[in-house]
PADRENDO-881708 format. One line per 8 residues: number of its first residue (from 1); their letters; for each residue z, x, y of N, C-alpha, C. Coordinates in steps of 0.001 Angstrom, whole numbers, plus 500000, padded with zeros to 6 digits. Layout:
NUM	A	Z,X,Y,Z,X,Y,Z,X,Y  ...
// end
This chain:
1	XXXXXXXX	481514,508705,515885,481532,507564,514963,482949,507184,514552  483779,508169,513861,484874,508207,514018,485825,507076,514790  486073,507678,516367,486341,506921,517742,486130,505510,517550  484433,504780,517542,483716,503817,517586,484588,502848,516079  484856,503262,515284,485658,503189,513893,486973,502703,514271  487591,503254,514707,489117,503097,514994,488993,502042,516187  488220,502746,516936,488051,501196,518290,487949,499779,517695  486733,499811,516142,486636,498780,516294,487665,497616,515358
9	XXXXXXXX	488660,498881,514909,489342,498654,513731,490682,497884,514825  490687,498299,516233,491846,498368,516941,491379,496645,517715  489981,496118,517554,490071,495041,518593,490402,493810,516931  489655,494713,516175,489859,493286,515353,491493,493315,514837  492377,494315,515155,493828,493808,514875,494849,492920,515877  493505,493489,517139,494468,492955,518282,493736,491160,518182  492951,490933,517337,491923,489541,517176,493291,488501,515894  493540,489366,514986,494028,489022,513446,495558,489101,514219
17	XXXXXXXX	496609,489865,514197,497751,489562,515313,498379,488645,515813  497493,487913,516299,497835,486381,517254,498433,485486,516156  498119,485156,514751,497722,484267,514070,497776,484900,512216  498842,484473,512094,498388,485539,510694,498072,484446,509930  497394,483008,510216,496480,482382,509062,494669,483090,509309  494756,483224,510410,493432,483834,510542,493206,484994,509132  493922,485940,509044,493701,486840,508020,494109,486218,506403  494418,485445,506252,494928,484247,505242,493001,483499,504836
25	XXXXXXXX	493163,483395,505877,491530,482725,505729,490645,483238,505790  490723,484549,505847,489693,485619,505571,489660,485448,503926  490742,485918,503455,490996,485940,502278,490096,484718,500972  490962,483749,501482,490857,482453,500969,489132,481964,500907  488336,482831,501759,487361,482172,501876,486357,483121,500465  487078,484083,500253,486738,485227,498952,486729,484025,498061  487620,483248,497789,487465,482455,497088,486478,481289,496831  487105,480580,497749,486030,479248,498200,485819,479515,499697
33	XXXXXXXX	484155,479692,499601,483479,479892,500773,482971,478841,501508  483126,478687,502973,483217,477332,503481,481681,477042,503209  481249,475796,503155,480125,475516,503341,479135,476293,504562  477592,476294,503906,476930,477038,505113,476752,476116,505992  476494,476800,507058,476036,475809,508448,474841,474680,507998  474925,473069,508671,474093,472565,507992,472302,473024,509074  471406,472886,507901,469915,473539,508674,469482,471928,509502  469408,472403,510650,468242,471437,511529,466913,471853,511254
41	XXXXXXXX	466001,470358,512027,464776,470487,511618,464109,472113,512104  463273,473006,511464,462906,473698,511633,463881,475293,511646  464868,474720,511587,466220,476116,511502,466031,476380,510598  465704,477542,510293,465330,478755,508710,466532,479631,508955  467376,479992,509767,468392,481065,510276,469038,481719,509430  469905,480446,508373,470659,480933,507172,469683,480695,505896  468460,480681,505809,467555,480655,504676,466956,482012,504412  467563,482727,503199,467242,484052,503116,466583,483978,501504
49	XXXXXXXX	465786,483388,501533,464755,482820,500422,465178,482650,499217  466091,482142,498924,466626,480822,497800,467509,479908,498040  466812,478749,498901,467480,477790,499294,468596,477038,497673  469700,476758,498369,470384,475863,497145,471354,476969,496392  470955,477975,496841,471958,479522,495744,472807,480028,496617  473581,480767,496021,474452,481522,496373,474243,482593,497245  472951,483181,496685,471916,484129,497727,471721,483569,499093  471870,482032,499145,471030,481494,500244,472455,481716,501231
57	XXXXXXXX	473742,481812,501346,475050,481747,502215,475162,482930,502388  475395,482818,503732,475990,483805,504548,477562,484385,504136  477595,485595,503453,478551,486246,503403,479980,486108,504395  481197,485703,503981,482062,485711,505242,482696,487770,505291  483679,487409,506326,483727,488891,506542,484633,489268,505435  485383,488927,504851,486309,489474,503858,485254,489948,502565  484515,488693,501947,484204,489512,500663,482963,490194,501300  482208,490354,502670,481549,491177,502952,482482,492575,502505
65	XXXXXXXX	483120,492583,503299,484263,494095,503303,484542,494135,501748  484936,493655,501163,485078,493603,499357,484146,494072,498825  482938,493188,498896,481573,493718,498373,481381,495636,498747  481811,495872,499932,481490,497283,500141,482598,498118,499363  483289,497683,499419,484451,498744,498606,484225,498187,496690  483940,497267,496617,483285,496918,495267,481749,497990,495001  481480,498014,495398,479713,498781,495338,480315,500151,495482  481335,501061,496098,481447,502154,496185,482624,502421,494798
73	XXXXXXXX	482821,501584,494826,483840,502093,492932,483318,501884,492209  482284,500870,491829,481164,501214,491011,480213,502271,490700  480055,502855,491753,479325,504216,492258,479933,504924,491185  481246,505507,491730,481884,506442,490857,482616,505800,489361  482810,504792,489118,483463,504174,487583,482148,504374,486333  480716,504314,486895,480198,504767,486116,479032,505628,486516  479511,506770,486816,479078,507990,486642,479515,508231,485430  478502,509231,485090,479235,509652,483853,479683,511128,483143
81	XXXXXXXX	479291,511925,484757,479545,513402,485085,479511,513421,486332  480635,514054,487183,480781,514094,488318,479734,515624,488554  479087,516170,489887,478676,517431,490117,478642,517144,491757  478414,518338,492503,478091,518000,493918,476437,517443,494359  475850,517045,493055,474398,516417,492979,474696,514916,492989  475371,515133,491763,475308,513078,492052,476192,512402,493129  477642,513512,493615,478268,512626,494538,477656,512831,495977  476720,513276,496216,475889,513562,497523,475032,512356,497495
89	XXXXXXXX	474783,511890,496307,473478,511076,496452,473889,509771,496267  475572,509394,495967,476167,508000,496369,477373,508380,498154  477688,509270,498393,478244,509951,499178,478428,508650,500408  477316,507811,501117,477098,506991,501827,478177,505795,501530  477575,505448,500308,478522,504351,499526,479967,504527,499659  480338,505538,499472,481539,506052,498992,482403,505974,500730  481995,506282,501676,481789,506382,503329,481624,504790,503633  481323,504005,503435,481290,502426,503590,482472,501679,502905
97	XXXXXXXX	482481,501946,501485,483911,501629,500578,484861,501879,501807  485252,503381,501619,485866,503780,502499,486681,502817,503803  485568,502480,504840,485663,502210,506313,486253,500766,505882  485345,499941,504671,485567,498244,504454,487271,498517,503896  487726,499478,503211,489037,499580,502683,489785,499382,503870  489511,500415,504504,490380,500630,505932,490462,499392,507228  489747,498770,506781,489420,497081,506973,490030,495951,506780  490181,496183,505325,490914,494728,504676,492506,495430,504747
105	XXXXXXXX	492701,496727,504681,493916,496941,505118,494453,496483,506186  493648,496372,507342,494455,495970,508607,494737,494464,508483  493575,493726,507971,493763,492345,507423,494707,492256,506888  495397,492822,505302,496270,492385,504625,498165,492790,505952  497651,493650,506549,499125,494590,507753,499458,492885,508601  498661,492546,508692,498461,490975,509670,498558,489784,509140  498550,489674,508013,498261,488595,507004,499884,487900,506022  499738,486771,506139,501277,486615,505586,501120,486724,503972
113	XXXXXXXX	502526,486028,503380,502526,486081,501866,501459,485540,501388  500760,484149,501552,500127,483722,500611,498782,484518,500693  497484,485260,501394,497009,486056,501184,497299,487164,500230  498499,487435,500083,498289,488578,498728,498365,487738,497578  498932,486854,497629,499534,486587,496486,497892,485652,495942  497110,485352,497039,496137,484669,496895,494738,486047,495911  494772,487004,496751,494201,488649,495854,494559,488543,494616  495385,488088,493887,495894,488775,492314,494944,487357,491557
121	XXXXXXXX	494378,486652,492598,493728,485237,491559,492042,486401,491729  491616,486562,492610,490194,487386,493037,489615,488336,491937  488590,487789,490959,488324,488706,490383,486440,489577,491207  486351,490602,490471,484762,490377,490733,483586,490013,490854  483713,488306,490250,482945,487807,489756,482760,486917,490997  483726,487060,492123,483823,486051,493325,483184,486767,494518  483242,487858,494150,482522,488554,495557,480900,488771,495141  480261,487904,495092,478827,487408,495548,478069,488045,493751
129	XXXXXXXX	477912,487265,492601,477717,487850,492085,475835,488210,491958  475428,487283,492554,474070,487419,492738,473175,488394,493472  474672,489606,494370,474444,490157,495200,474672,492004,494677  475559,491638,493704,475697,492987,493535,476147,493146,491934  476606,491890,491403,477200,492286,489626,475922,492428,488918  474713,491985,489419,473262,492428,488665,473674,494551,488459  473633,494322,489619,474177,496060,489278,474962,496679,488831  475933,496161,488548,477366,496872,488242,477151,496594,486584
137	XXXXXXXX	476085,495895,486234,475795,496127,484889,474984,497053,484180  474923,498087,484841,473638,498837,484331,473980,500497,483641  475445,500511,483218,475881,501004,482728,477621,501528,483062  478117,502244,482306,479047,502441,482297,480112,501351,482594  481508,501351,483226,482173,499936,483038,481716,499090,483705  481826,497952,482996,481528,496717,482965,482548,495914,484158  482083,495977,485488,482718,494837,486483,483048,493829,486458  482211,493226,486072,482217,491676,485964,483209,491009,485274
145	XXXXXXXX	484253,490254,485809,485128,489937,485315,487007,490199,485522  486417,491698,486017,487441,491880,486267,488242,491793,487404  489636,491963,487270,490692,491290,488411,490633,492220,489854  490542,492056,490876,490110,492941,492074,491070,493500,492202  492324,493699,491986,493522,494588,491873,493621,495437,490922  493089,495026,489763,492844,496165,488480,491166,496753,488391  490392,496380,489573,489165,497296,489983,490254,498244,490984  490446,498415,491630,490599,498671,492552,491971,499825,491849
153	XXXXXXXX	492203,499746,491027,493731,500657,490181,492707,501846,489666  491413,500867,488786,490466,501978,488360,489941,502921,489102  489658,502341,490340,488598,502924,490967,489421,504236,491647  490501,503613,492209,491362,504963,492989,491914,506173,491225  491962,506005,490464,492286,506895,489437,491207,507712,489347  489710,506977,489587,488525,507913,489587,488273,508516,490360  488802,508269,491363,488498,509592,492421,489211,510892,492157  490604,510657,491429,490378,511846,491467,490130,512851,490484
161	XXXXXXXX	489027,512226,489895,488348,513017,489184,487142,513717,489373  486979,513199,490664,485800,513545,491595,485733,515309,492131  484940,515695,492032,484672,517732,492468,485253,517893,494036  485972,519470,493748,486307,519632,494861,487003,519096,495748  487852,517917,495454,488769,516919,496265,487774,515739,497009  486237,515579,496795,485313,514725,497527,485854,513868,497470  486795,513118,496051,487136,511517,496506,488124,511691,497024  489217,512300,497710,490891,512150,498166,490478,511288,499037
169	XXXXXXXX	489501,511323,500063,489237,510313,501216,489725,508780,500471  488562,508509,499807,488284,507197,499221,489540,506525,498187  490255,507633,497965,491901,507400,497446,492982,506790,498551  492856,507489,499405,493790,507393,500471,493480,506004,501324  492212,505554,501266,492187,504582,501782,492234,503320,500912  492053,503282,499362,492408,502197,498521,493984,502432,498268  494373,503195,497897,496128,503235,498023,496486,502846,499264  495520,502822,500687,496486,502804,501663,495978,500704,501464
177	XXXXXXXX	495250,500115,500978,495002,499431,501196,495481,498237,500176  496098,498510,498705,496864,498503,497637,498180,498515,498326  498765,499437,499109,499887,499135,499526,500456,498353,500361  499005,497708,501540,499450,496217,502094,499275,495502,500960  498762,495474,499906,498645,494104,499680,499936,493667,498301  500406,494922,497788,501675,494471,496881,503159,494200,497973  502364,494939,499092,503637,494864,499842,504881,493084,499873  505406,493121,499729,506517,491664,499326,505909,490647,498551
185	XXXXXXXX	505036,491117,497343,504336,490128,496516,504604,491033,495228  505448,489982,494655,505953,490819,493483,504637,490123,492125  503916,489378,492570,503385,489103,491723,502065,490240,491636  501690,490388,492619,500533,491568,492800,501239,492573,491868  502255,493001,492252,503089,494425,492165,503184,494430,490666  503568,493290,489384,503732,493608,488724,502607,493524,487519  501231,493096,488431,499972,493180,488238,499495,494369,487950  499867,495023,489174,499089,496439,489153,500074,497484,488294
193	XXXXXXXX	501354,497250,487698,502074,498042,487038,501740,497407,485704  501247,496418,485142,501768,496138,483844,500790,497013,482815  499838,498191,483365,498947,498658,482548,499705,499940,482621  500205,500833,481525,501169,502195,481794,499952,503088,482531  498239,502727,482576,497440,504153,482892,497633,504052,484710  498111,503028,485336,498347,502790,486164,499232,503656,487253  500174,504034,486411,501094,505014,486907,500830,506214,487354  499605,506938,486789,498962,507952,487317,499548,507990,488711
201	XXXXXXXX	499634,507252,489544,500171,507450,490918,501512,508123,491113  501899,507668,490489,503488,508948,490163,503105,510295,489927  502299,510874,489100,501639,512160,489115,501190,512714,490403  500419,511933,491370,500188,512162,492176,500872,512917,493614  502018,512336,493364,502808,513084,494557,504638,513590,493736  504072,514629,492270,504816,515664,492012,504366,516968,492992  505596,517907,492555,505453,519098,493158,504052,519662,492353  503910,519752,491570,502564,519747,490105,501358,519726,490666
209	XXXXXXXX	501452,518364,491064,500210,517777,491824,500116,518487,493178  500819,518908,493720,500736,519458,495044,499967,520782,495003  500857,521833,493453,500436,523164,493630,498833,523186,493070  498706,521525,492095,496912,521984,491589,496050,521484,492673  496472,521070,494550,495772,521073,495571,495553,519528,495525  496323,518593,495155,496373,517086,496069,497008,517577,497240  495835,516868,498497,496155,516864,499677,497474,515804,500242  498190,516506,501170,499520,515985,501513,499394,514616,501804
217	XXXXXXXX	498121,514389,502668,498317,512686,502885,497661,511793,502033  497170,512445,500240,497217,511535,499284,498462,511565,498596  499631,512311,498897,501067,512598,498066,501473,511396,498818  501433,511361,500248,501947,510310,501287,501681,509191,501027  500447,508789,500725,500275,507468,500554,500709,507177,499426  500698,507972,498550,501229,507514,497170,502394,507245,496750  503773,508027,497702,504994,507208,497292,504794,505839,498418  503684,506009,499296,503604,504403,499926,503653,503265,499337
225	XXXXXXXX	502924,503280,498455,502259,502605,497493,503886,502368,496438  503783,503335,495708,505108,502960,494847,506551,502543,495680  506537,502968,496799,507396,502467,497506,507702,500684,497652  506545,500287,498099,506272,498945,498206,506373,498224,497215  505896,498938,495622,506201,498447,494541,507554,498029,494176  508398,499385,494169,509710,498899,494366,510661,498240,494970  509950,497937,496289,510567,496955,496944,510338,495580,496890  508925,495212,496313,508622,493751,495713,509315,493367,494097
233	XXXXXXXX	509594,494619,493612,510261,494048,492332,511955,493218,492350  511835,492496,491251,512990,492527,491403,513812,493125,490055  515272,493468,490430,516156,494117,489278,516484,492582,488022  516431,493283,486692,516561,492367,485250,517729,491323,486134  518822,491576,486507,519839,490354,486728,519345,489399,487656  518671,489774,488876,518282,488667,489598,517167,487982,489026  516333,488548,488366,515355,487772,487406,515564,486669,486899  517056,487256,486091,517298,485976,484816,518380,485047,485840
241	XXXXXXXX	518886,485418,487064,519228,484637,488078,518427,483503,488575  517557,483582,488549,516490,482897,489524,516362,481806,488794  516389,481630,487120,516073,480662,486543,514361,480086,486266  513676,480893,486739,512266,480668,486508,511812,481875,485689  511375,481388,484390,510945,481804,483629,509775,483518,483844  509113,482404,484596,507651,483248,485341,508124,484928,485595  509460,484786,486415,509807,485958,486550,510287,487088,486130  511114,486875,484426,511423,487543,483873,510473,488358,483140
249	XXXXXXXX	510730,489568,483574,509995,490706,483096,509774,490440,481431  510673,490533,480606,510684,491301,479327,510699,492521,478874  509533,492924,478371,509337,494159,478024,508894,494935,479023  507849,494387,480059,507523,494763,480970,508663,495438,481902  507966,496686,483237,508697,497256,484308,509461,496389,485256  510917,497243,485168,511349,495892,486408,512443,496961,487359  512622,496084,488744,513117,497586,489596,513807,498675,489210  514944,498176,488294,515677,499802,487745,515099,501142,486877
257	XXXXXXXX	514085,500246,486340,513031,500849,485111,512531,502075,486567  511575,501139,487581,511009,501736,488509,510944,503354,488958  512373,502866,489722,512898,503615,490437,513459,504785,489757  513766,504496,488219,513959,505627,487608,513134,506254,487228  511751,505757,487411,510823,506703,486903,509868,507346,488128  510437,507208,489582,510007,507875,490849,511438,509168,491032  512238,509111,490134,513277,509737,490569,513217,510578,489624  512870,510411,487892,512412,511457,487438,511145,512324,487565
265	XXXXXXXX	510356,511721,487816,508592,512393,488188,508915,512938,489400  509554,512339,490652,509583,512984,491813,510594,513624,492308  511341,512837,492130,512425,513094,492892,512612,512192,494318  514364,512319,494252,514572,510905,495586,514099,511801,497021  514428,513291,496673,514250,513601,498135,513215,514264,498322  512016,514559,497672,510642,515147,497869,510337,513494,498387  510653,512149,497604,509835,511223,498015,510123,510595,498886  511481,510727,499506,511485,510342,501087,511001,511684,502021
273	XXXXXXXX	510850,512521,501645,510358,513844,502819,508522,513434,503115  508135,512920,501544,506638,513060,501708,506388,512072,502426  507461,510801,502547,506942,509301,503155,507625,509875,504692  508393,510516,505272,508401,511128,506627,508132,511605,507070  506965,512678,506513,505826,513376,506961,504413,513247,508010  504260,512002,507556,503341,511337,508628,503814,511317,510089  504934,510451,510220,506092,510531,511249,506169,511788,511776  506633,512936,511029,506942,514182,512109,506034,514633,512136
281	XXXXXXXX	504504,514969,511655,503770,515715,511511,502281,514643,512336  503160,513805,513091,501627,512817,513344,500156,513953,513692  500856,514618,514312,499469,515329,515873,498448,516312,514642  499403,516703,513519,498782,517240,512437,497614,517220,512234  496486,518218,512028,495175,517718,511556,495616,517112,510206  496785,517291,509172,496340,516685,507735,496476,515132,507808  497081,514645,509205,497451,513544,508880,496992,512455,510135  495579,513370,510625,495070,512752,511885,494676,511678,511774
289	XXXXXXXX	494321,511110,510663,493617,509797,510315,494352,508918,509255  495403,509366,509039,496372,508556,508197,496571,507265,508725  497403,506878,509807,497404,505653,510814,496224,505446,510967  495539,504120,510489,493876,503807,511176,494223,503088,512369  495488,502753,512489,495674,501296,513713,497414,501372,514436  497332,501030,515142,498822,500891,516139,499619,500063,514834  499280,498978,514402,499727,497921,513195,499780,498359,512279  499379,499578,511884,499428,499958,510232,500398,500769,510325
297	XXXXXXXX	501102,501912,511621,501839,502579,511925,503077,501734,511887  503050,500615,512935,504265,499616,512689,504871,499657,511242  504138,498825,510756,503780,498216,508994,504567,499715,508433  503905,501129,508304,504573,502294,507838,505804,502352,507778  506334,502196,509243,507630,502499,509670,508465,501482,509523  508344,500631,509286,509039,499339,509121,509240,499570,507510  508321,499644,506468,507998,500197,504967,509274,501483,504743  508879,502469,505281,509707,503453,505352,511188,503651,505572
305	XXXXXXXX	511928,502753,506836,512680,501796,506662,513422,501497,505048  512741,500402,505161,513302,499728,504207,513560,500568,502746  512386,501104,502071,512086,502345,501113,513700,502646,501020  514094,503277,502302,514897,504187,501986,516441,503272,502232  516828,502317,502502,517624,501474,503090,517523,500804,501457  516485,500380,501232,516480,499867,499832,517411,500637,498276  516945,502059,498584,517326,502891,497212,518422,503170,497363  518909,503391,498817,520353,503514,499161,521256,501875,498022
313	XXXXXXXX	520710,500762,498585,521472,499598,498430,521287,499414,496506  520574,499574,496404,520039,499330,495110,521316,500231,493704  521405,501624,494290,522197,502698,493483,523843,502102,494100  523687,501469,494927,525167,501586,495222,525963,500593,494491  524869,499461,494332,525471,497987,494071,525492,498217,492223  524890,499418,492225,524853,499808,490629,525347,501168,489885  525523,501504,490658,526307,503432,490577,526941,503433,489285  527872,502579,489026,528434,502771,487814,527386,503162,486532
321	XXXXXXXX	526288,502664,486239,525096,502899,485314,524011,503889,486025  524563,505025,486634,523559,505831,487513,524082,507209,487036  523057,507934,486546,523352,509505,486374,523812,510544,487691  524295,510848,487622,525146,512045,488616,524210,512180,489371  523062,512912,488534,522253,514180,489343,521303,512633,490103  521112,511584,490228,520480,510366,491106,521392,510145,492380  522438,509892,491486,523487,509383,492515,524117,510693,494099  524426,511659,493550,524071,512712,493928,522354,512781,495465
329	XXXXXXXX	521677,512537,494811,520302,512599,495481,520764,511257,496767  521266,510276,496278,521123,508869,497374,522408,509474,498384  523312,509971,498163,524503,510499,498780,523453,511445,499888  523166,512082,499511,522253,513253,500363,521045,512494,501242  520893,511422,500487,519824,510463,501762,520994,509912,502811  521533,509280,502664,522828,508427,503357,523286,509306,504111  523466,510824,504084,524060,511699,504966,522975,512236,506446  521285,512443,505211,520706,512265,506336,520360,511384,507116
337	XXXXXXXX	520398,510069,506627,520330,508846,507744,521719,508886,508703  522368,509113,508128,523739,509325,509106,523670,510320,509826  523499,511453,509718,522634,512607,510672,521625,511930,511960  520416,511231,511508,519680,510639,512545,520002,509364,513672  521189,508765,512386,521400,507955,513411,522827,508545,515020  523157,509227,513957,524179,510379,514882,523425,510294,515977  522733,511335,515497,521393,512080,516892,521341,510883,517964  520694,509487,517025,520087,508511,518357,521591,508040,518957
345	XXXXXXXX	522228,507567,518695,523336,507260,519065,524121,508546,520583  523799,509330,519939,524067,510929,520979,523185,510602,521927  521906,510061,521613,521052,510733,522594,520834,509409,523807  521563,508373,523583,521407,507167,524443,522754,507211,525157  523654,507862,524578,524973,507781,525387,525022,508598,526240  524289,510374,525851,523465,511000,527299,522821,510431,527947  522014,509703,527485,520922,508887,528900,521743,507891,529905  522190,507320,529186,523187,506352,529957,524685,506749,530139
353	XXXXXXXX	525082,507923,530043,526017,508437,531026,527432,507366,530251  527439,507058,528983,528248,506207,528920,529496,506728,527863  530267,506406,527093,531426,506904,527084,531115,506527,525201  531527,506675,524019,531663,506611,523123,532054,504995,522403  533099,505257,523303,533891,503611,522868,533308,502335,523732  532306,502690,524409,531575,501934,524781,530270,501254,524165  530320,502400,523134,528596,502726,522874,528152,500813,522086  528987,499913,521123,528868,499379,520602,527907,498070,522015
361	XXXXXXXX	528455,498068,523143,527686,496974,524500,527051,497919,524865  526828,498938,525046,526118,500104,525603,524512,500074,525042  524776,500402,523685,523966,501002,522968,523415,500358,521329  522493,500781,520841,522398,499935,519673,523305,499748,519430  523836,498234,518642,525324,498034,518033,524854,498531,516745  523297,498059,515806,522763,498025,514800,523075,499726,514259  522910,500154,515508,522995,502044,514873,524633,502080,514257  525715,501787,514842,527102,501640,514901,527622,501475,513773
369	XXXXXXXX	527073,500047,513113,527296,499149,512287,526709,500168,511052  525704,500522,511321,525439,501243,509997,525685,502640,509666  526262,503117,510685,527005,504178,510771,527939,504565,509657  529060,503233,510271,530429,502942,509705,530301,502969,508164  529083,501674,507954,528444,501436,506148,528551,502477,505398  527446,503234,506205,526737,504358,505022,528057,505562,504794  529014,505809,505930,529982,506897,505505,530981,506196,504697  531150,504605,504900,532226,504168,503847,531370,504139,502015
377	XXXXXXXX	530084,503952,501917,529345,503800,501025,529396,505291,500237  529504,506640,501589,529158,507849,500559,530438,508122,499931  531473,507730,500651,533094,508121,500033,532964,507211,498714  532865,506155,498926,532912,505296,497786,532202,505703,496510  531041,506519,496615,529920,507506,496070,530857,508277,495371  531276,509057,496081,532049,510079,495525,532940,509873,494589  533912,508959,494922,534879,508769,494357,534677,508381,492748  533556,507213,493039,533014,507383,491433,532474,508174,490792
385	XXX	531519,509272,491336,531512,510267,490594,532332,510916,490088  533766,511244,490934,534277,511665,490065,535500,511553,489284  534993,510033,489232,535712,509284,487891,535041,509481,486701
// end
């Protein structure tokens, strides 16, 4: 089943790919759903016995996939005692959430800006309410109404409150699916941060969290997730740069706030080791199912990238207002990117038999160029420290 899963996860990326309004209009149709097909004489096809309702339209595939990951966080948001009795007996649900998460993820990996930014309008009340908010009223929290980015904050916090690690699955795939969609939408991003219970995800991938048995590829996804956050924010000066109101934080989190609070909870270099883990450890059983798709791996590594290219640029252009023991930490990233790019740089000038002072027509120039950067960037590091 598994196999059949990933196969089918692999034709519909190679379908969404071609065209990233296609996954745009997946989206969009969560919203406003196209009209149903019109009925000819005797065509009953799309008549599922209440002509004229909402009941009566055919579901499109997005808030189909919504609806399932909506119905499985409901499951668990109101329970109201977790045991291995009651999560056996939504367990299915929870296994569908799941697969539809791992779904709209590949959608959002394919999908341009205005699809996310189009999610932060989506509340629950749009994904079919005739179909499933009858239920989500029948105790404990109240769905209806609320924003599908702040279901979806709740719902992954409840898992893990779930016995025995049963929800890490159903975590890993709404964080993994949370993290396409804040990905370069700072409006999502500062959606899903502006509630402080939110942050729980920072807990998640301490050393803390590790020794009370969060599994490695929910630590992974989780500086994913904050990763992306920090890279859609922007820092207080370019804010009040921009001249649009809309954007200035205030009181609210804004990138420096961020990043200082992944660097105190985590640390800079547990949270680039945990986001390179996937990478060296692919063949891993912990991390066999981390990648659902060839595109989400891209999307990772491209993320990962930047993550770390980002915190580098970010401390440098600001060092002067940076504590030692941070600044310190980005110096020690910059050395190991300079380390790797060493390596590749070594390892193409063996293949191609070519000479050093060649390497710039030879060989990546891009490796070269950033070579030069990052060792003039760590001296420069230094030097202010120890001023």
């Amino acid at each position: 089943p598994d196999c059949f899963a990933k196969s089918c996860l692999c034709v519909l990326e190679k379908l969404l790919s071609t065209d990233d309004t296609a996954s745009d209009m997946l989206i969009q149709f969560v919203l406003a759903p196209p009209p149903p097909p019109s009925l000819g004489d005797g065509d009953d096809s799309f008549d599922f016995g209440a002509s004229g309702t909402e009941a009566s339209q055919p579901l499109g595939t997005g808030t189909m996939m919504l609806k399932l990951v909506l119905e499985g966080g409901n499951k668990i948001l109101n329970c109201n005692q977790f045991s291995s009795v009651t999560v056996n007996a939504f367990r299915n649900d929870l296994e569908l959430a799941e697969r539809a998460a791992n779904v709209l993820a590949v959608v959002f990996t394919n999908s341009s800006l205005l699809a996310r930014d189009l999610s932060t309008t989506i509340s629950t009340s749009h994904i079919s309410s005739t179909l499933i908010l009858n239920r989500m009223k029948s105790g404990g929290v109240n769905s209806e109404n609320k924003l599908l980015l702040t279901f979806l904050m709740l719902s992954a916090e409840r898992t893990t409150r779930m016995p025995q690690g049963s929800g890490y699955s159903l975590l890993v795939a709404i964080l993994r699916l949370l993290s396409t969609m804040v990905c370069g939408c700072e409006r999502a991003t500062k959606l899903v941060l502006e509630d402080p219970a939110n942050l729980f995800v920072l807990v998640l991938a301490t050393a803390e969290s590790e020794s009370a048995g969060v599994p490695p590829i929910a630590q992974t996804v989780s500086c994913l997730f904050l990763g992306c956050c920090f890279l859609a924010l922007k820092d207080a000066a370019a804010e009040e740069a921009s001249g649009d109101p809309s954007n200035v934080s205030g009181g609210l989190i804004n990138k420096r706030m961020f990043i200082s609070m992944i660097d105190s909870r985590i640390g800079f270099s547990r949270f680039t080791d945990l986001l390179k883990k996937p990478l060296i450890s692919a063949n891993s059983s912990l991390y066999v199912d981390f990648f659902i798709s060839s595109g989400f791996r891209i999307f990772y590594e491209k993320q990962l990238e930047s993550i770390r290219n980002g915190i580098i640029e970010f401390y440098a252009g600001g060092s002067s207002n940076t504590a030692n023991s941070a600044q310190q930490q980005v110096i020690e990233m910059q050395q190991q990117k300079i380390a790797e790019l060493e390596k590749a740089v070594a390892l193409a000038i063996s293949e191609r038999g070519t000479q050093l002072q060649n390497a710039p027509s030879n060989i990546n120039g891009e490796h070269v160029v950033e070579l030069t950067r990052l060792k003039s960037s760590i001296e420069s590091s230094r030097r202010e420290t120890l001023n």
